[in-house]
C-alpha positions as CSV (number, residue, x, y, z in Angstrom):
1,X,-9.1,-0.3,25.0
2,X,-8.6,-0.9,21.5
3,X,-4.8,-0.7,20.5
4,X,-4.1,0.4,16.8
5,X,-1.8,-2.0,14.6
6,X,0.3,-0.1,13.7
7,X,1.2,3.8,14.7
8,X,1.3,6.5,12.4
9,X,-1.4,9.1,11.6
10,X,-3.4,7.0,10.3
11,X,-4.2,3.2,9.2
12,X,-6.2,0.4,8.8
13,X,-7.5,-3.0,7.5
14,X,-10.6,-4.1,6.0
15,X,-13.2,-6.2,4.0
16,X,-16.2,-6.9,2.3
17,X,-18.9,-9.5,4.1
18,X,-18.5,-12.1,2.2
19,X,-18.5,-15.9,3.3
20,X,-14.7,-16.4,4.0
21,X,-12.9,-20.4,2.6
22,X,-10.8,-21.5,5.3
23,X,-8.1,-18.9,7.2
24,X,-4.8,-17.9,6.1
25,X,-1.9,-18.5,8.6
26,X,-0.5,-15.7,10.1
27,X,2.8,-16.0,8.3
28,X,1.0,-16.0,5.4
29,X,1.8,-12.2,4.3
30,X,4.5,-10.1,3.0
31,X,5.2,-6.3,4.6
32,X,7.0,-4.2,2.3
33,X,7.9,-0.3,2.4
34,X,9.7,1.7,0.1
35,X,12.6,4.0,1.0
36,X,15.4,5.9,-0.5
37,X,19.1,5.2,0.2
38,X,19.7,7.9,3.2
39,X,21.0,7.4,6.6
40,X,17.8,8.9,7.9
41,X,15.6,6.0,5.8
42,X,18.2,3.3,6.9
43,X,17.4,4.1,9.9
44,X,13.5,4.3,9.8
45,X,13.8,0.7,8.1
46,X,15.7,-0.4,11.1
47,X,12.9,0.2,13.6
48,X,9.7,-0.3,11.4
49,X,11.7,-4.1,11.4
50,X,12.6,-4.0,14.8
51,X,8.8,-3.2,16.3
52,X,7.8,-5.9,14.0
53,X,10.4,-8.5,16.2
54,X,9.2,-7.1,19.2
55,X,5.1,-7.6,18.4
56,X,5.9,-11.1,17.0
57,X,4.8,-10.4,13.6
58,X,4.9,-13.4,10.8
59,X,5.6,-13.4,7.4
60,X,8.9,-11.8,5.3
61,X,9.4,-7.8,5.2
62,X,11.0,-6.2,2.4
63,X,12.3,-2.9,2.4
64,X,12.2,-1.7,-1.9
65,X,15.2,0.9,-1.8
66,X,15.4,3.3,-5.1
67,X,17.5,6.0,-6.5
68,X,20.7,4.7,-4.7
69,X,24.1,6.2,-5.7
70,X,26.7,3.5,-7.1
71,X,28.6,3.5,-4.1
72,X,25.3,2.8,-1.9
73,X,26.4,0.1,1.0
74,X,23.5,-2.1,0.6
75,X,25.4,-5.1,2.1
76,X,25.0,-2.7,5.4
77,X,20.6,-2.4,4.5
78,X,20.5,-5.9,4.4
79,X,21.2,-6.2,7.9
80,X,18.4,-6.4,10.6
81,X,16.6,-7.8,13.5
82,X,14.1,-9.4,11.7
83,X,14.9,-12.8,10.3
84,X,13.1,-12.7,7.1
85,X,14.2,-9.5,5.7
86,X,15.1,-8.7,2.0
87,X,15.8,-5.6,0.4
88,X,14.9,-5.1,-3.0
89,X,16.8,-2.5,-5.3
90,X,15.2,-0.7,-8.1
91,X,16.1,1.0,-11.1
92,X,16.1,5.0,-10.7
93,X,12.5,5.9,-10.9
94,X,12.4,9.7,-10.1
95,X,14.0,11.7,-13.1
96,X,11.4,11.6,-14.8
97,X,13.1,11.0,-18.3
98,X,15.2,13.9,-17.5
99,X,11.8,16.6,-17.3
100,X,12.4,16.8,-13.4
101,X,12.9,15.0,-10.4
102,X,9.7,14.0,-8.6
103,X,10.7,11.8,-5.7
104,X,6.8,10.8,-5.5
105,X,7.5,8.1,-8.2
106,X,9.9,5.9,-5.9
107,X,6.5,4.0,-4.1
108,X,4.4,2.9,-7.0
109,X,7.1,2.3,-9.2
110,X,9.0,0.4,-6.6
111,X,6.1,-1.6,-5.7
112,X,5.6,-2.4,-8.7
113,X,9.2,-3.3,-9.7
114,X,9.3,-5.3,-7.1
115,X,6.6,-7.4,-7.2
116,X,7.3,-8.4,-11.0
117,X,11.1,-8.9,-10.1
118,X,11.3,-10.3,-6.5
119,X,14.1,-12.6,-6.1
120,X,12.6,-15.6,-5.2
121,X,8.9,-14.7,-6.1
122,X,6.4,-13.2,-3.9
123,X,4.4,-16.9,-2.8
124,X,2.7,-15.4,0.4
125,X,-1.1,-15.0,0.1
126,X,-1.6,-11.6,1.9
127,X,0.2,-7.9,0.2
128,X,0.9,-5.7,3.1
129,X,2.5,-1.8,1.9
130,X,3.4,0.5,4.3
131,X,5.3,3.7,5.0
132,X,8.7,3.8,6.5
133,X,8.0,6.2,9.3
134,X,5.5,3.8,10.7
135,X,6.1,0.9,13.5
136,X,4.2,-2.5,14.9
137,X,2.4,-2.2,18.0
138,X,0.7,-5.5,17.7
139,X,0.9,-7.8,14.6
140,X,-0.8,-7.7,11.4
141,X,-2.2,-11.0,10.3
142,X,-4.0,-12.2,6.8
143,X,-7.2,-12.3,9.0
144,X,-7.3,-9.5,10.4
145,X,-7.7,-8.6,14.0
146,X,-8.3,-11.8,17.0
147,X,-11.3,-10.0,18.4
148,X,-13.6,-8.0,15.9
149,X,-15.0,-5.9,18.4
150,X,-11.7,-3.8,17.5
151,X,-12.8,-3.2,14.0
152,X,-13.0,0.4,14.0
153,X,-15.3,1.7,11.0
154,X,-17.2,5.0,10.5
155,X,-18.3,4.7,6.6
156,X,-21.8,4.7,5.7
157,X,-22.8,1.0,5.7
158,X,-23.2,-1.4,8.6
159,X,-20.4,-2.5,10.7
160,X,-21.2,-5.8,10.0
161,X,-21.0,-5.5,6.3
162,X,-17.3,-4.9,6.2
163,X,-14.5,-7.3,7.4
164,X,-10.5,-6.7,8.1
165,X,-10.2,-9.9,6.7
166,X,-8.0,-9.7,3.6
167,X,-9.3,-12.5,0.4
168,X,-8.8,-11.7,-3.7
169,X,-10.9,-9.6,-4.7
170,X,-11.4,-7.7,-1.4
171,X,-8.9,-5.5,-0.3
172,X,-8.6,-3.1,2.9
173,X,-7.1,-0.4,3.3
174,X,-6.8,2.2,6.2
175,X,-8.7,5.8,5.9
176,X,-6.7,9.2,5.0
177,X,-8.8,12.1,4.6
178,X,-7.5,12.9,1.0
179,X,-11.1,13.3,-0.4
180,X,-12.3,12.2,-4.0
181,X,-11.0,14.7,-5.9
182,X,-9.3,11.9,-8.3
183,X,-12.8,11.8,-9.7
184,X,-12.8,15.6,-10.9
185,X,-9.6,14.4,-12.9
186,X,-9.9,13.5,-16.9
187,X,-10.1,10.0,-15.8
188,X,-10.8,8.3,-19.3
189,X,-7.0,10.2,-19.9
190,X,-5.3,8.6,-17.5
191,X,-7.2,5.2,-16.8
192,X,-8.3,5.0,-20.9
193,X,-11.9,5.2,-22.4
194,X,-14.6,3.3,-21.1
195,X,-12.4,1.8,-18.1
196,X,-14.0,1.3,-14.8
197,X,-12.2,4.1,-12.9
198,X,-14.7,6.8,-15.1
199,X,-17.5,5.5,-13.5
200,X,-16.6,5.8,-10.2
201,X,-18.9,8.5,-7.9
202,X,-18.1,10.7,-5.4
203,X,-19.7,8.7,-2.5
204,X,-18.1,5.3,-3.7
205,X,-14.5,7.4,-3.8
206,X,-15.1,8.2,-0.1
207,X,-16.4,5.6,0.5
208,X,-13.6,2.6,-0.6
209,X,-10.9,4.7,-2.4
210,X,-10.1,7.6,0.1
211,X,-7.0,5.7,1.9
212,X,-3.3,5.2,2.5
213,X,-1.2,3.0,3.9
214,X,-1.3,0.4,5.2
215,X,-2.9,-1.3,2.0
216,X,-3.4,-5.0,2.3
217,X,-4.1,-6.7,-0.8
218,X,-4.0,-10.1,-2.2
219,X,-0.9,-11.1,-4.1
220,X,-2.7,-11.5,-7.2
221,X,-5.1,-8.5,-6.5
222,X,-1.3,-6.4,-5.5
223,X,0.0,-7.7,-9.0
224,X,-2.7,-5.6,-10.6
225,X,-3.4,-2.4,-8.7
226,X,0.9,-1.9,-8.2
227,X,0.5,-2.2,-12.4
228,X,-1.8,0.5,-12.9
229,X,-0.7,2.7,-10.3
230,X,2.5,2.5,-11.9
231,X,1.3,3.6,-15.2
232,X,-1.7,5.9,-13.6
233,X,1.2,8.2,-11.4
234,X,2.7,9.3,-14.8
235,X,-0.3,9.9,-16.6
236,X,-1.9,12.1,-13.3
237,X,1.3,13.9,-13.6
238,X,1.0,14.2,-17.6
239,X,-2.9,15.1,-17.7
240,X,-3.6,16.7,-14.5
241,X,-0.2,19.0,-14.2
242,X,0.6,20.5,-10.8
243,X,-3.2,21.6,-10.4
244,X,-2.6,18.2,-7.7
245,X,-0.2,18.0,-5.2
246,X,3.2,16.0,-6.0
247,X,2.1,13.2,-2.8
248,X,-1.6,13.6,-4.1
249,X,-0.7,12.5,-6.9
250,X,0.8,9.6,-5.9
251,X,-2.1,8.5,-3.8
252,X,-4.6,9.4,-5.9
253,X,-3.1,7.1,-8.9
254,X,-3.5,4.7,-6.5
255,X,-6.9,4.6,-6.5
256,X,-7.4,5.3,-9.9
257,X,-5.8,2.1,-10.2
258,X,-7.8,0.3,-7.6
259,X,-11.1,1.5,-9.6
260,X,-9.5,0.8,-13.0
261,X,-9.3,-3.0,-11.7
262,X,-12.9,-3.0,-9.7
263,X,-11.1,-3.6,-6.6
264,X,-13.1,-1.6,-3.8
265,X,-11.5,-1.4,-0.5
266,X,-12.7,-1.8,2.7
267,X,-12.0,1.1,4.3
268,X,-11.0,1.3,7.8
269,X,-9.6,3.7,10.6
270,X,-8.1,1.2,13.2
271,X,-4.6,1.1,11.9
């Protein structure tokens, strides 16, 4: 039977058929996850790097920790299992110049933060973001999944028009049933007139837009989207009010930033 990759609700990897260049190595890719400064976080950290020992996954983790207080022990976060673990530490995101606190900026912001300021540089090929409550139950690799029979897809097209293989330009992501809502919202507000993301239909947002974590993304394709999402989580917040839900938000700037970019996902369910 077909084991997911990681387990949570929900996740997945996926990509267009195109004719892939040469493979990426496994090690290749860069797993990062954003988290506050609790006990209860520390801990989640802790065994989403742990299950990634024990699976033999490649490549560095980060954990992106925000909103810390000044006495935070962060000598204590940097410890783990994992040999290539960093922890990146933000600004504090989630005041929202002093209006309110909205805890929902921590991820994008992070992200973003972090891939702009990472000590060294992000070099690996392959973006991987995920959630802190989730853990490895087999390896995630640039390529996607050994056997392709394990692809699991139920979108409209042809199984053998997507691919978990991750490549600029062609990013995968695993499905959440969040809907396409984001395109009801006053999109040329909060992506600007004439951008991409107002052209984007109902069918295409379910379609390639309707996901969550995991996201697997290029580097240079991460650079952009983690940008506008960014940018696109204040403005939802600005435009669209709290006629969205505070994590809806969040995810739905996500792909409002993925659109704003032309960045389609491939949207899968085997995660």
């Amino acid at each position: 039977a077909m084991r997911p990759t990681v387990l949570n609700v929900a996740f997945a990897l996926f990509m267009a058929n195109v004719p892939w260049v040469d493979g990426l190595a496994d090690d290749d890719i860069h797993i990062v996850f954003s988290t506050d400064c609790s006990g209860y976080q520390n801990w989640q950290a802790e065994a989403l790097a742990y299950s990634a020992l024990m699976v033999g996954q490649q490549g560095h983790i980060t954990r992106i920790v925000s909103n810390c207080p000044d006495d935070a022990d962060f000598a204590m976060m940097r410890r783990s299992s994992y040999p290539n673990y960093h922890v990146h530490i933000t600004p504090k995101f989630s005041l929202d110049e002093g209006r309110e606190y909205f805890p929902y900026y921590n991820k994008p912001l992070g992200v973003d933060h972090w891939i702009k300021n990472a000590v060294p540089a992000v070099s690996q090929s392959v973006v991987v973001l995920l959630d802190p409550d989730m853990v490895f139950v087999q390896p995630i690799r640039p390529d996607g999944v050994k056997n392709k029979d394990y692809i699991l897809y139920t979108g409209h097209r042809k199984k053998s028009e997507v691919s978990d293989a991750v490549r600029e330009g062609h990013p995968v992501g695993q499905q959440y049933l969040i809907g396409s809502g984001w395109v009801n919202f006053k999109r040329d507000l909060i992506c600007g007139p004439g951008s991409p993301c107002t052209t984007v239909s109902h069918d295409t947002a379910n379609e390639h837009y309707a996901l969550g974590p995991p996201y697997l993304l290029h580097r240079e394709d991460a650079k952009k989207v983690f940008d506008a999402w960014a940018k696109f989580v204040i403005k939802v917040r600005e435009v669209q009010g709290r006629s969205v839900a505070d994590m809806l938000s969040e995810m739905f700037a996500y792909c409002l930033g993925a659109a704003h970019h032309e960045l389609p996902h491939d949207r899968l369910d085997h995660f």
